[in-house]
C-alpha atoms as an extended CHARMM CRD file, in Angstrom:
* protein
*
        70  EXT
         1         1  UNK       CA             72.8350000000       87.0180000000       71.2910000000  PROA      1               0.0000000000
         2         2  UNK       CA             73.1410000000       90.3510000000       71.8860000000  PROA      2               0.0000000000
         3         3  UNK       CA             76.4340000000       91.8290000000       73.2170000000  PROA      3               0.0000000000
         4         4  UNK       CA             77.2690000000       95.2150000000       75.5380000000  PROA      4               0.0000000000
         5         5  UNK       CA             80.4550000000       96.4900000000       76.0690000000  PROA      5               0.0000000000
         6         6  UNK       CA             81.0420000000       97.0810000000       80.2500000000  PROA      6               0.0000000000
         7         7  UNK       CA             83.3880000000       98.9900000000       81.8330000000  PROA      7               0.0000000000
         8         8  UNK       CA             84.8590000000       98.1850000000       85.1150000000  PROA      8               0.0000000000
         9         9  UNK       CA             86.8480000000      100.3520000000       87.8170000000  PROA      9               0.0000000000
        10        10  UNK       CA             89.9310000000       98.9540000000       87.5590000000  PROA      10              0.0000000000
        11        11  UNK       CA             89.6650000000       97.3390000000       91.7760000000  PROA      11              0.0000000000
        12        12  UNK       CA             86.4280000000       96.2310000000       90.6990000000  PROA      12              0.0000000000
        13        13  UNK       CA             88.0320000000       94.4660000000       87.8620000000  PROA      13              0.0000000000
        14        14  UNK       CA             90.6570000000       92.6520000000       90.0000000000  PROA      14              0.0000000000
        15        15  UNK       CA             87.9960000000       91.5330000000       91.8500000000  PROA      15              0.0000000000
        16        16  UNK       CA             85.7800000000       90.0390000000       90.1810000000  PROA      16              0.0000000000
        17        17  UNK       CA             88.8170000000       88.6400000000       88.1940000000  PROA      17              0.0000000000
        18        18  UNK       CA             89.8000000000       86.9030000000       90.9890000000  PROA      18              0.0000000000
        19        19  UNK       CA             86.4970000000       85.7000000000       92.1020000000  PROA      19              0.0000000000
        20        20  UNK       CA             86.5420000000       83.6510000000       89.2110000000  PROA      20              0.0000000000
        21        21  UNK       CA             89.4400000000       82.1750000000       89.1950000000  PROA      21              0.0000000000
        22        22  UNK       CA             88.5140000000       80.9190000000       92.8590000000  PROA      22              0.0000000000
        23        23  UNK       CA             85.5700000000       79.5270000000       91.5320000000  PROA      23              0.0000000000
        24        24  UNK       CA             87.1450000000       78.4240000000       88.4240000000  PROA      24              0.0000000000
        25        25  UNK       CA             84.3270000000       80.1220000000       86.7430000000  PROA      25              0.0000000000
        26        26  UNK       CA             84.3950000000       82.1380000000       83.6950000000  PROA      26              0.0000000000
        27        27  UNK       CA             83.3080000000       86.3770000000       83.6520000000  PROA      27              0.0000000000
        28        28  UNK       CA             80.6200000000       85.2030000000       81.4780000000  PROA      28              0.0000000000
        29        29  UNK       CA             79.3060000000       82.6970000000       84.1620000000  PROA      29              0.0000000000
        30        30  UNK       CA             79.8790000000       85.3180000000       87.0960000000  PROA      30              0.0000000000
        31        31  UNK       CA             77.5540000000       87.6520000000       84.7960000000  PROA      31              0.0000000000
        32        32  UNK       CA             74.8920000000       85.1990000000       84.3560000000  PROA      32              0.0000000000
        33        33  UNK       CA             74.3490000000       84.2780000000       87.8120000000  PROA      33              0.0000000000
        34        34  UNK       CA             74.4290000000       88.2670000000       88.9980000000  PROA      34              0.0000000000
        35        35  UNK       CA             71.5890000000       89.3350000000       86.6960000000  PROA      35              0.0000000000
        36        36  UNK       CA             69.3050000000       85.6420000000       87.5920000000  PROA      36              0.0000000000
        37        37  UNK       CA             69.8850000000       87.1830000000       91.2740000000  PROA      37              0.0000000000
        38        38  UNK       CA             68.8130000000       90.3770000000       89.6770000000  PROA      38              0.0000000000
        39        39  UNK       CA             65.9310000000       88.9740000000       88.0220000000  PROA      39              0.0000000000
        40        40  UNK       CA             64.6930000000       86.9400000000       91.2870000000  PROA      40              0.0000000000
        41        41  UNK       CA             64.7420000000       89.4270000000       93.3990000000  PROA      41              0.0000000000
        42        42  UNK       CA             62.1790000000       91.7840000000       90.9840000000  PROA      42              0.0000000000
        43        43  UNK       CA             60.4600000000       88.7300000000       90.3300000000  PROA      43              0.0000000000
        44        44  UNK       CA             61.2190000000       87.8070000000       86.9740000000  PROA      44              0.0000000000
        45        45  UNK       CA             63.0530000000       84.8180000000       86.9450000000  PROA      45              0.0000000000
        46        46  UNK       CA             64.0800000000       83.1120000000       83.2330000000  PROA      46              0.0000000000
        47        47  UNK       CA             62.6810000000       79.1670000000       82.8950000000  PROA      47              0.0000000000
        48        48  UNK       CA             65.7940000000       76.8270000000       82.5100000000  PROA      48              0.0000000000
        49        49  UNK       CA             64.0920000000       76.1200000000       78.8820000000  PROA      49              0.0000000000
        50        50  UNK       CA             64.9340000000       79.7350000000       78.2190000000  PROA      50              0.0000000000
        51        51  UNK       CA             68.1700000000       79.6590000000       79.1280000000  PROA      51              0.0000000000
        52        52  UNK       CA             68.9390000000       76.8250000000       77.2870000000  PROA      52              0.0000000000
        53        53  UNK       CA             67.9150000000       77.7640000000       74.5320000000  PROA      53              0.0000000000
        54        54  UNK       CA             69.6010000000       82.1060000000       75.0570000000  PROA      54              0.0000000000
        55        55  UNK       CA             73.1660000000       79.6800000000       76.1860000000  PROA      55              0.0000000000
        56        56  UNK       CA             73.6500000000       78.7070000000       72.6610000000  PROA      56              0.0000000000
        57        57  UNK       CA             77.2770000000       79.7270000000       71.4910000000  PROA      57              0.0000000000
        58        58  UNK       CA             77.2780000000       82.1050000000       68.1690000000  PROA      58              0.0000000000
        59        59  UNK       CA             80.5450000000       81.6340000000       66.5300000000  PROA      59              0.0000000000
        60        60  UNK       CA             81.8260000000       84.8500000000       64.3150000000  PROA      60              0.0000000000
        61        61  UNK       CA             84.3280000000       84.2380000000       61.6640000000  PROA      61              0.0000000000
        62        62  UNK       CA             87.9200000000       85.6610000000       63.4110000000  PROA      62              0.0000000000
        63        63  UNK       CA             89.0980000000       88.3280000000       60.7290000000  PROA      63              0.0000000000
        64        64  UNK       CA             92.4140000000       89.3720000000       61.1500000000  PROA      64              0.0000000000
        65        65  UNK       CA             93.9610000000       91.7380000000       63.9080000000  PROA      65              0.0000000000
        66        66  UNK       CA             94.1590000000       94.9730000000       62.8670000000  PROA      66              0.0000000000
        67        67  UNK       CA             97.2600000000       97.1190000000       62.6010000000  PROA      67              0.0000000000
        68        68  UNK       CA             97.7600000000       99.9400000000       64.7090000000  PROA      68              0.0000000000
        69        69  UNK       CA             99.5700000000      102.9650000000       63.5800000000  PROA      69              0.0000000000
        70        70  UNK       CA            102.1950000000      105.1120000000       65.7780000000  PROA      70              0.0000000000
């Protein structure tokens, strides 16, 4: 699956943050449901089949954290 990096306004952050928790919901879940909104309202809306099937979790090996020098 392919991944992008996001940055957030740190207010935006909090709320969104806390929109999940409310809705005991995950960023990732918040995410999905913004761009099928997206996607409706230009008309091009994703089968359930195809999401399915995009859902799958990729597992990467952890490596180890990295050291950070001073």
């Amino acid at each position: 699956m392919p991944r992008k990096i996001v940055k957030f306004a740190p207010e935006d952050w909090a709320a969104l943050d806390q929109l999940a928790r409310e809705r005991h919901l995950t960023l990732q879940q918040l995410a999905d449901e913004a761009f099928r909104d997206v996607l409706a309202k230009h008309g091009r809306t994703v089968s359930k089949a195809q999401r399915s099937e995009s859902a799958a979790v990729i597992r990467f090996p952890k490596t180890s954290p990295k050291k950070h020098r001073l």
